[in-house]
C-alpha positions as CSV (number, residue, x, y, z in Angstrom):
1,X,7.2,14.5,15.3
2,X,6.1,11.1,14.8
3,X,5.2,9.9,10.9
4,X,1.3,9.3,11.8
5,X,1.6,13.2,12.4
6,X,3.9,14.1,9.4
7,X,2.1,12.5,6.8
8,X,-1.2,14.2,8.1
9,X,0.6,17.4,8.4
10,X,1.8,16.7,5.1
11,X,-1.6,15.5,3.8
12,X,-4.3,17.7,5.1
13,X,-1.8,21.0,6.3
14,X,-2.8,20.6,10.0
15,X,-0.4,18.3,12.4
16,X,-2.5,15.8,13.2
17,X,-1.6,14.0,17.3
18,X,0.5,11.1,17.2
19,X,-1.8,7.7,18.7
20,X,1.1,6.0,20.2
21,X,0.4,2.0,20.1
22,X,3.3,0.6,22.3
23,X,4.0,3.0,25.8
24,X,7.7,1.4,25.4
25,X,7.9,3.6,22.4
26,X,11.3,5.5,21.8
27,X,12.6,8.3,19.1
28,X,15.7,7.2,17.6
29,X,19.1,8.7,19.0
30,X,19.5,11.8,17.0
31,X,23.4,11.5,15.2
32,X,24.7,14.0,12.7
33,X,24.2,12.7,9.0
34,X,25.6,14.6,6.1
35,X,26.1,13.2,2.3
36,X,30.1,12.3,3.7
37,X,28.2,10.1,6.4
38,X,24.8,9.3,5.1
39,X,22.4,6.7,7.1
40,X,22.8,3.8,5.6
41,X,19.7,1.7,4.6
42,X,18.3,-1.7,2.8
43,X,15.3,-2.4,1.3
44,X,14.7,-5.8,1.3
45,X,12.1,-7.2,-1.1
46,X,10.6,-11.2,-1.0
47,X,9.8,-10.2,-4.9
48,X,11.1,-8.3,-7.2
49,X,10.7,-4.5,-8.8
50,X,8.2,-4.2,-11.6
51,X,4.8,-4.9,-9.9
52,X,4.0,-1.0,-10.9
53,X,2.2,-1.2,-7.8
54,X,3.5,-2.6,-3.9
55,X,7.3,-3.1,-4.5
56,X,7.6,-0.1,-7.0
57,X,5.7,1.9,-4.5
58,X,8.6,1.0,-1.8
59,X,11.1,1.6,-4.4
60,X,10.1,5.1,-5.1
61,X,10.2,6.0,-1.8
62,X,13.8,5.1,-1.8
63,X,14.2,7.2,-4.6
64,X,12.9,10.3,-3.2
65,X,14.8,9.3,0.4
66,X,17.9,9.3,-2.4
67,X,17.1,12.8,-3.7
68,X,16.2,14.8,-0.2
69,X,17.7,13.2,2.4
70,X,21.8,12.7,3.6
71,X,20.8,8.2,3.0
72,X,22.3,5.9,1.2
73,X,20.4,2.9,-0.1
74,X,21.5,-0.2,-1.3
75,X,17.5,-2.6,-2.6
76,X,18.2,-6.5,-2.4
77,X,15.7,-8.1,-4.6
78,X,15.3,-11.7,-3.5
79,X,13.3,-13.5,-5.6
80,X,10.0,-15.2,-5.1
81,X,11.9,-18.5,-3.9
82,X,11.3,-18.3,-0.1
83,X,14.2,-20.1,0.8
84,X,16.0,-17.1,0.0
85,X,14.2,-15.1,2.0
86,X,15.6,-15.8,5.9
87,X,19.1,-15.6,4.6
88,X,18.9,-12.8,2.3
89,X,17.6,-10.5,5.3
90,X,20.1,-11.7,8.0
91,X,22.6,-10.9,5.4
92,X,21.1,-7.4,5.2
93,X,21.4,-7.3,8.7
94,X,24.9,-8.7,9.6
95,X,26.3,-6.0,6.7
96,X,26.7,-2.9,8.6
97,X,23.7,-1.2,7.6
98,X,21.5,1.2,9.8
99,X,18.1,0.4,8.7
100,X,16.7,-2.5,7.3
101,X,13.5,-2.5,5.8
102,X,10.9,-5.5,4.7
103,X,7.2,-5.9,4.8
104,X,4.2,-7.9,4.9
105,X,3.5,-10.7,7.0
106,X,6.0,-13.1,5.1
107,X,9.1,-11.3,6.5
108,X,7.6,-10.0,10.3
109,X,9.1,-13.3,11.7
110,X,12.5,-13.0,10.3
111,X,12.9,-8.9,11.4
112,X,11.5,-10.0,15.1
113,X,14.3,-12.8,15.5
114,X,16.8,-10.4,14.0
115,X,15.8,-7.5,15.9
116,X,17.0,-9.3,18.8
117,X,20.0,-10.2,17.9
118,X,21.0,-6.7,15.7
119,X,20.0,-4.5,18.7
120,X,21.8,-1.0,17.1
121,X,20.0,-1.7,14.1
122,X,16.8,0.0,13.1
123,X,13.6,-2.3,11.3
124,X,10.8,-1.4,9.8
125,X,8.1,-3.7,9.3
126,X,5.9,-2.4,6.7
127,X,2.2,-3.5,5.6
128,X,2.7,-5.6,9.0
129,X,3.4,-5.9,12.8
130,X,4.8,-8.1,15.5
131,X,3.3,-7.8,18.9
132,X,5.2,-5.2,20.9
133,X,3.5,-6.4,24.1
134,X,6.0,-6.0,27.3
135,X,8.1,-3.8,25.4
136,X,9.2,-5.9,23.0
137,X,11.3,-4.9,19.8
138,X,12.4,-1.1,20.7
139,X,14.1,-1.3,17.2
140,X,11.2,-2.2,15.3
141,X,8.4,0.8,13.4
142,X,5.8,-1.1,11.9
143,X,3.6,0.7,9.7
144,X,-0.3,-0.5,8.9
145,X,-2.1,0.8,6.1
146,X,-6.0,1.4,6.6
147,X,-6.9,0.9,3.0
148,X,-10.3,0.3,3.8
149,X,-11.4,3.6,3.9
150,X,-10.0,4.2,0.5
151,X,-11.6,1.1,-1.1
152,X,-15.0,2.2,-0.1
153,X,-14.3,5.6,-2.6
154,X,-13.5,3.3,-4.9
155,X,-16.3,0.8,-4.7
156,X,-18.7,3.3,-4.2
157,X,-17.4,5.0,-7.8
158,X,-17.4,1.5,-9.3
159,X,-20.9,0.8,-8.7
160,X,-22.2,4.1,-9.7
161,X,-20.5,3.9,-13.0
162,X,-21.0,-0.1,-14.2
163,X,-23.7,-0.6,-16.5
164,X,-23.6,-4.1,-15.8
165,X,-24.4,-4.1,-12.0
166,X,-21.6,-6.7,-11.9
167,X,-17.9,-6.1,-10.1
168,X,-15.4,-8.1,-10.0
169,X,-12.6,-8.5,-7.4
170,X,-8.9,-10.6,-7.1
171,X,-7.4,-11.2,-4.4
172,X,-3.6,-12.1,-4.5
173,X,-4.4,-14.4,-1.0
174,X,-6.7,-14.0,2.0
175,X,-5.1,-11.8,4.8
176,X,-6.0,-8.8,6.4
177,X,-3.7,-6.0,4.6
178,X,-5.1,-8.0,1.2
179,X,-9.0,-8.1,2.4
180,X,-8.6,-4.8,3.9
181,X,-9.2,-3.2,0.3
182,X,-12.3,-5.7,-0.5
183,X,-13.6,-4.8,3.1
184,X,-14.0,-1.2,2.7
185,X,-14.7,-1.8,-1.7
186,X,-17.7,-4.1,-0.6
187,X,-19.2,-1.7,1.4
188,X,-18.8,1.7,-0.9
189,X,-20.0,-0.8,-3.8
190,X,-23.3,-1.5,-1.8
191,X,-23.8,1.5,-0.4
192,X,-23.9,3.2,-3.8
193,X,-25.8,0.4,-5.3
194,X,-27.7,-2.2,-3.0
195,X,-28.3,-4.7,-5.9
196,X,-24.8,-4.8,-7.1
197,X,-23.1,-7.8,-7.9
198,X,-19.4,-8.5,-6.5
199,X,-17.7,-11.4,-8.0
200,X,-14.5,-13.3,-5.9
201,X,-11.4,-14.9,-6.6
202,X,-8.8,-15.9,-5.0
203,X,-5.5,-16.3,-7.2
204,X,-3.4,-17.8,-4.3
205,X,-0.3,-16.0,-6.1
206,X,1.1,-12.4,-5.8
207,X,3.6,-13.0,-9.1
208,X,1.5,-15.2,-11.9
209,X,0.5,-12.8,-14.5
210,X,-0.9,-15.5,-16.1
211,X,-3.4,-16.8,-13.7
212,X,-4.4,-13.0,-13.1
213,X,-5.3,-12.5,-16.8
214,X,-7.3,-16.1,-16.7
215,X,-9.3,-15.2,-13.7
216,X,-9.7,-11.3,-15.2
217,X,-11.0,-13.2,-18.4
218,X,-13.7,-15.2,-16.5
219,X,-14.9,-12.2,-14.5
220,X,-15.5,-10.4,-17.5
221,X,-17.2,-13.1,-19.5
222,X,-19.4,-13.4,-16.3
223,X,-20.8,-10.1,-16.6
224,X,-18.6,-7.7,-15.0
225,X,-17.7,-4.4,-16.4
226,X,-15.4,-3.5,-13.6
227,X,-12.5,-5.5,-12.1
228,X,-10.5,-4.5,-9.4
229,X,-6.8,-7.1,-8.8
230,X,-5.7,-6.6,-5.4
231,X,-2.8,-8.9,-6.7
232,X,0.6,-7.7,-6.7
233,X,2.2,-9.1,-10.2
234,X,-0.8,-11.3,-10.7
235,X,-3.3,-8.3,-11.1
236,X,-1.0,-7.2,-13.7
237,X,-2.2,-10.1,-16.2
238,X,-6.1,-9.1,-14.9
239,X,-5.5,-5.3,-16.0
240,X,-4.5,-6.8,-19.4
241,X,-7.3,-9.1,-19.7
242,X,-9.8,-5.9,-19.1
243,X,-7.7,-3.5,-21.8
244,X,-7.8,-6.3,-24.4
245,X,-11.6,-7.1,-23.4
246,X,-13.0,-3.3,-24.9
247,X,-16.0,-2.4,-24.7
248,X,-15.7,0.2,-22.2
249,X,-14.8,-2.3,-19.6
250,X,-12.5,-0.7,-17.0
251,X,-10.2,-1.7,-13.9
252,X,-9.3,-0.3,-10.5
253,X,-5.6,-0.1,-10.1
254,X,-3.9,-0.9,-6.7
255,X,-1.4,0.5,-4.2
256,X,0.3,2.9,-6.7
257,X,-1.6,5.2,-9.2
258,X,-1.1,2.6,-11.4
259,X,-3.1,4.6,-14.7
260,X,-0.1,7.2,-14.4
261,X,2.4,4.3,-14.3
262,X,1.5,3.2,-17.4
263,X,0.7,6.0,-19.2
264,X,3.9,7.0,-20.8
265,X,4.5,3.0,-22.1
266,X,0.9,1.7,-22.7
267,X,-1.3,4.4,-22.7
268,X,-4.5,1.8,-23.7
269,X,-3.9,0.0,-20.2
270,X,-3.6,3.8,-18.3
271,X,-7.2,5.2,-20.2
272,X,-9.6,2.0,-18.4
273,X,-7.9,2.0,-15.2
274,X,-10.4,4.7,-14.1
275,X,-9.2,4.6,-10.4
276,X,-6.5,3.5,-8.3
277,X,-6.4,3.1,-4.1
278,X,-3.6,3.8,-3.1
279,X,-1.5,2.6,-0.2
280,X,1.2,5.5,-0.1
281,X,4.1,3.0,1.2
282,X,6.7,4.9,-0.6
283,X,5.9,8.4,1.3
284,X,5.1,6.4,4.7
285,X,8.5,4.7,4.2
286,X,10.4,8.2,3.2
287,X,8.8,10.1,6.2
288,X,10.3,7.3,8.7
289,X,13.8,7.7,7.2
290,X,13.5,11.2,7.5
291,X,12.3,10.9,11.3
292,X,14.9,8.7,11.9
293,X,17.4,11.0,10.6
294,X,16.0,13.8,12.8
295,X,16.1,11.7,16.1
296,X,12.2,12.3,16.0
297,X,10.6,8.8,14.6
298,X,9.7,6.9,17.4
299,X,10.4,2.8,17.3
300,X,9.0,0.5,19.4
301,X,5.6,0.7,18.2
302,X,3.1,-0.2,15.5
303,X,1.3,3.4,13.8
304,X,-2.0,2.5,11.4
305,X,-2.3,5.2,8.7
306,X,-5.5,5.8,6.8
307,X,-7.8,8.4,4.7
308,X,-6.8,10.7,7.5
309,X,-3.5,10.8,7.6
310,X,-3.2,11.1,3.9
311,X,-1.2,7.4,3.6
312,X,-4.5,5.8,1.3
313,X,-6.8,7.1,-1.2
314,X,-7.7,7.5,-4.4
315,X,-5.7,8.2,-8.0
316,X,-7.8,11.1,-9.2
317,X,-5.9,11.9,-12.1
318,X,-7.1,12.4,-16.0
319,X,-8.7,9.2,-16.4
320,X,-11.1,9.7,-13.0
321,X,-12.0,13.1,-14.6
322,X,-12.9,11.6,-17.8
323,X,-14.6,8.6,-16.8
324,X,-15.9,9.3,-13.4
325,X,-19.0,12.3,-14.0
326,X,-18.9,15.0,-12.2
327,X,-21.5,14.6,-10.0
328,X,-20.6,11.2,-9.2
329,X,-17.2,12.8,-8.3
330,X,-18.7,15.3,-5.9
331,X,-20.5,12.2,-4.2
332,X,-17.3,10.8,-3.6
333,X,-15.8,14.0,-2.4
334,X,-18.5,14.2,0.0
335,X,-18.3,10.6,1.3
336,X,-14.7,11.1,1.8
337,X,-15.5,14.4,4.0
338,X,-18.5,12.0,5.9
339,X,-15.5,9.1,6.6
340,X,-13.0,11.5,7.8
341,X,-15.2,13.1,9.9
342,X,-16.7,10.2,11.4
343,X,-20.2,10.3,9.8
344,X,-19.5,7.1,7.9
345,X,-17.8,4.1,9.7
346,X,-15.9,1.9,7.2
347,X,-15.3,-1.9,7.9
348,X,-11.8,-2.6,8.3
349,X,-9.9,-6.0,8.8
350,X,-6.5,-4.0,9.5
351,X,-7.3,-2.4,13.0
């Protein structure tokens, strides 16, 4: 069973088929694991843990691989100085381990010139590809997130519920698994309101804080009500800027359900982060590992998960019941129903 059909399985409780990408596609050997010889795994991060959103959500994927599954993991945090990067990963690599896992576009150079030279050892590439043309990389997943499908529920709530008619959105930098969210946010915001107002920004930074909460700040004294960080770290300063702004000003969380992250240490920043999409990394990330364990995850290929499949969506959690109204909530339930059938055709820059 291949994870595009496990996570749907898991998801929606039918198996969904498997859309193979690369015909050189091949399941992993099947070998016996057991807690006394576990599958041995890193997670290599460019960044470090504490995003509450991206890394984190790799990290608890780990976690739950950790608790279910015969693994053991070993996560190499390596900084945000990039010439730490190439090394840190080859190391990884060179170290005996079964698996090695990175993502985004930053570190798909460095797993497709190790992949070559660590043949026996497994990669996945997620939030990112290489080209698997002529069957290249046999030892590489890499998993895709369709997260505009998921930013359209959003946008779509966001508009009906500003007073303003004015958004705002932050981008961490301009590539497709970023503008991805904005793609499908754009559209749900103007389908549910033609006359809304989107602000932009680019922060050019995945781990400033700083320059989030500055660019959060300008937003809101522009008019905006809603502001949605699609930042990493950096959205993390924007979130702040919109709890300390008041006024009923609210946020959109990213990747993780980031309003139940912070709940139990800054309950103010959980109540006005009235949605999060979500790019379930952590699960997609678990259900390879178990796949691989199996002997049924097939490598060699490049799967794209979306609404579907159950990898994105949206947090609906206490503070989308209290501040998203009911009917606006069965609008959304009904879009989401329209998109997975079909009816409505999101934009996407990830395809």
């Amino acid at each position: 069973m291949s994870l595009l059909s496990t996570l749907g399985k898991a998801a929606a409780g039918t198996l969904l088929a498997a859309s193979m990408m690369a015909s050189t596609a091949i399941p992993a050997a099947a070998q016996e694991y057991s807690k006394d010889n576990p599958l041995k795994v890193a997670l290599v991060l460019h960044g470090t843990l504490g995003d509450k959103s991206f890394f984190d959500s790799a990290k608890a994927g780990m976690d739950k691989a950790v608790a279910e599954l015969p693994v053991d993991v070993k996560i190499i945090e390596m900084g945000y100085d990039r010439s730490k990067w190439q090394p840190g990963i080859a190391d990884a690599a060179d170290s005996g381990y079964d698996v090695v896992i990175a993502g985004t576009f930053d570190m798909t150079g460095y797993i497709t010139e190790l992949a070559n030279e660590y043949p026996d050892v497994k990669f996945i590439d997620f939030d990112d590809s290489p080209d698997f043309s002529g069957g290249a990389f046999p030892n590489v997943l890499a998993v895709q997130y369709g997260t505009s499908t998921a930013g359209y529920l959003a946008g779509y709530a966001a508009a009906k519920i500003s007073k303003s008619g004015i958004l705002g959105t932050i981008l961490g930098m301009e590539f497709p698994t970023v503008t991805d969210f904005k793609t499908g946010f754009d559209q749900g915001a103007k389908d549910a309101n033609p006359n809304i107002q989107i602000l932009n920004a680019t922060a050019g930074t995945f781990s400033d804080p700083a320059k989030g909460k500055e660019i959060g700040l300008a937003q809101l004294n522009q008019g905006a009500d809603i502001i949605f960080p699609i930042a990493g770290g950096t959205g993390l300063g924007a979130l702040q800027a919109v709890k300390e702004a008041g006024g009923g000003k609210l946020a959109v969380g990213v990747d993780s359900d980031q309003a139940t992250i912070f709940a139990a240490t800054d309950a103010a920043q959980a109540d006005v982060i009235f949605t999060s999409v979500e790019k379930k990394v952590g699960e997609s990330l678990f259900l390879a590992l178990k796949g691989t364990i199996e002997g049924t995850q097939a490598y060699g290929q490049r799967v794209v998960l979306g609404l579907k499949d159950g990898a994105v969506g949206i947090s609906k959690n206490a503070q989308y019941e209290a501040l998203v109204p009911a009917e606006i909530r069965a609008e959304i339930e009904a879009k989401e129903a329209a998109i997975i059938a079909g009816e409505i055709v999101v934009a996407a820059d990830v395809k």
